[in-house]
C-alpha angles and dihedrals in degrees: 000000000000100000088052114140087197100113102160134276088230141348118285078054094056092042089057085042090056095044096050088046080058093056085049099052095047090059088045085052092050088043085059089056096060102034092060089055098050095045089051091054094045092054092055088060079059092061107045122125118247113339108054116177102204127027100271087225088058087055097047092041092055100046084042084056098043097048088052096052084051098051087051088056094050090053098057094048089056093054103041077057087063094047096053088039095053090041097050082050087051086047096041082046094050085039097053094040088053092050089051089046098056088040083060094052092043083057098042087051092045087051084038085058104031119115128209099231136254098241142011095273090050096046080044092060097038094054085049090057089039090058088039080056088039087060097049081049090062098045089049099055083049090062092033087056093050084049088056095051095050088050089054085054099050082052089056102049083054077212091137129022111280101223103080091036083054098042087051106058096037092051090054096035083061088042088053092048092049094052095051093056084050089047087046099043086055095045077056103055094041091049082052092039089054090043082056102049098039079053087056106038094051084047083050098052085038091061096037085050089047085044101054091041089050088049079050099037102049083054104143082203100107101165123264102234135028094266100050087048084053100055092033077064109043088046084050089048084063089050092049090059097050087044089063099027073066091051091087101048083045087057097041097052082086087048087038083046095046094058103053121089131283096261106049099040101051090058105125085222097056086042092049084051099056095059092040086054095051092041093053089049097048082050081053096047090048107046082041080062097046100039081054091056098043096050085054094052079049090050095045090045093051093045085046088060092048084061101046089046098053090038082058096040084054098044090043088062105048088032079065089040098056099041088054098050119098107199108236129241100211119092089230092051097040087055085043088056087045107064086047094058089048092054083042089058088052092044087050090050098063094041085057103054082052090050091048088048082052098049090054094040084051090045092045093052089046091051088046084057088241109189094240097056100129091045092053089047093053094049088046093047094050088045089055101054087040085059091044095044081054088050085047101060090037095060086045092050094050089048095056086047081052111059089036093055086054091045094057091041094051085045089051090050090049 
């Protein structure tokens, strides 16, 4: 039994092997025991005095004998005990480079099968998977590096022929290498894959955001009084800034596009998007610049009406004023009359210099082409015979003063 070269074929075999060798070694054990006790007793018949049944050198000879076949046994169990230990090292190290093995194939199916996504949450929840995979590929090279060492070791002891060892761990180390190109080369296309759809996505929420401020900016509501165009824009002011504080993102989408992957970028639709995108931008940017100028035309005509309004309130009542007035005949009250009319001449001065504002805020709106041209005409134009009818009954009024003024002097010289 103990000189066996059986040592097993794999290892549940030499497992059995090793368990049935225990079983062994513990009857050699018992059998020890007795056989020192019998040697023992037998050398005490070799140092009686006087009668001695058998000659004392046969019974040494014979425990001596005895002892020695044990210890050969022994020895051979001992090293029966190596073998199976060092085959049941060579099996655990085959059986742990085939599991790796087939680990390896059930990975390179999964990658041979994965996908990239279709959007940005699937790509999401794939890379996740993929770094959950990336950590059992670390704690398998760990185990796959321990297997190698115990197959180095094996290789030392010289123990086994080589080749197979050999064969063995060559054959998996290209296996690992390859797995972990495949592993890389798929890091790589979901990372390109995520690049792509975060591309798309933020062009995405940049059309949806140009979209929504072209659908603001070209707004025909333009107030209705001075105070409603103010705060329309102030409001588009806002708008404005945001329109340009896009410009950049707008800019970057070629350098963005340029540094996806080769796949992805040369895509006629991405391409297409880009320019859609820019092209949209520059019809925001535009209509931003013209609804800026029109609510200020707005502005400039309602504070134009506001002019105009304050310059007729203003005429209506010394137009009122002036129809209403009899010129005196006495010297006191034409004096009187007179200082008025001085204070008047300041007070038209100074409506005059508004009307004349009027008048090139008017001309300034009809040579822009302003959409309420003929209504600003006609306000200016009734403002403006309002002034002359004023100027008009003023001058009448000073003439009368006037005569009256000669008369009473001519009166005071008589």
């Amino acid at each position: 039994l103990l000189v066996s070269k059986d040592l097993g074929k794999h290892l549940l075999e030499v497992e059995d092997l090793l368990q049935k060798h225990g079983l062994l070694e513990a009857d050699i054990s018992a059998q020890t025991e007795r056989v020192q006790a019998l040697n023992a007793a037998a050398l005490k018949f070799s140092e009686l005095e006087g009668y001695q049944p058998c000659d004392p050198q046969i019974i040494c000879n014979r425990v001596n004998h005895v002892q020695t076949c044990l210890e050969e046994l022994e020895e051979l169990a001992a090293k029966r005990r190596k073998e199976l230990e060092d085959s049941r090292q060579l099996w655990t190290f085959f059986q742990e480079m085939e599991e790796a093995e087939a680990w390896i194939r059930e990975k390179e199916k999964i990658l041979a099968a994965k996908s990239c996504g279709r959007d940005l949450s699937s790509v999401v929840t794939l890379t996740n998977k993929h770094k959950t995979m990336l950590g059992e590929l670390g704690n398998r090279r760990a185990l796959l590096h321990q297997t190698m060492k115990k197959g180095e070791k094996i290789l030392a002891k010289k123990s086994f022929s080589s080749v197979g060892i050999q064969e063995k761990m060559r054959e998996v180390c290209l296996r690992w290498k390859k797995l972990e190109e495949v592993t890389g080369l798929h890091q790589q296309r979901l990372e390109d894959a995520m690049n792509f759809f975060q591309f798309s996505a933020e062009t995405d929420d940049l059309v949806a955001w140009l979209q929504d401020t072209y659908r603001i900016v070209s707004s025909d509501d333009f107030g209705h009084d001075d105070y409603s165009s103010q705060a329309l824009l102030r409001k588009h002011r806002a708008v404005v800034d945001e329109v340009e504080k896009h410009r950049g993102a707008v800019l970057a989408l070629r350098k963005q596009l340029a540094l996806l992957a080769p796949d992805h970028r040369q895509g006629v639709d991405v391409q297409i998007r880009v320019v859609e995108v820019e092209q949209l931008y520059g019809e925001v940017a535009e209509v931003a610049v013209l609804r800026t100028q029109w609510l200020q035309d707005a502005l400039a005509v309602y504070r134009m009406f506001s002019e105009v309004h304050a310059c007729e309130v203003w005429v209506d009542e010394k137009e009122q004023w002036l129809e209403r007035m009899e010129v005196p005949e006495e010297l006191d009250e034409v004096e009187v009359v007179q200082h008025r009319f001085e204070s008047l001449d300041q007070e038209m001065n100074s409506v005059m210099g508004r009307i004349l504002d009027v008048n090139q805020v008017v001309q300034q709106l009809v040579e822009g082409g302003h959409p309420s041209s003929d209504e600003v005409r006609s306000c200016q134009d009734h403002l403006n015979s309002r002034w002359n009818r004023v100027v008009e009954l003023v001058e009448s009024k000073k003439s009368q003063l006037g005569s009256v003024l000669k008369i009473q002097n001519f009166l005071l010289e008589c």
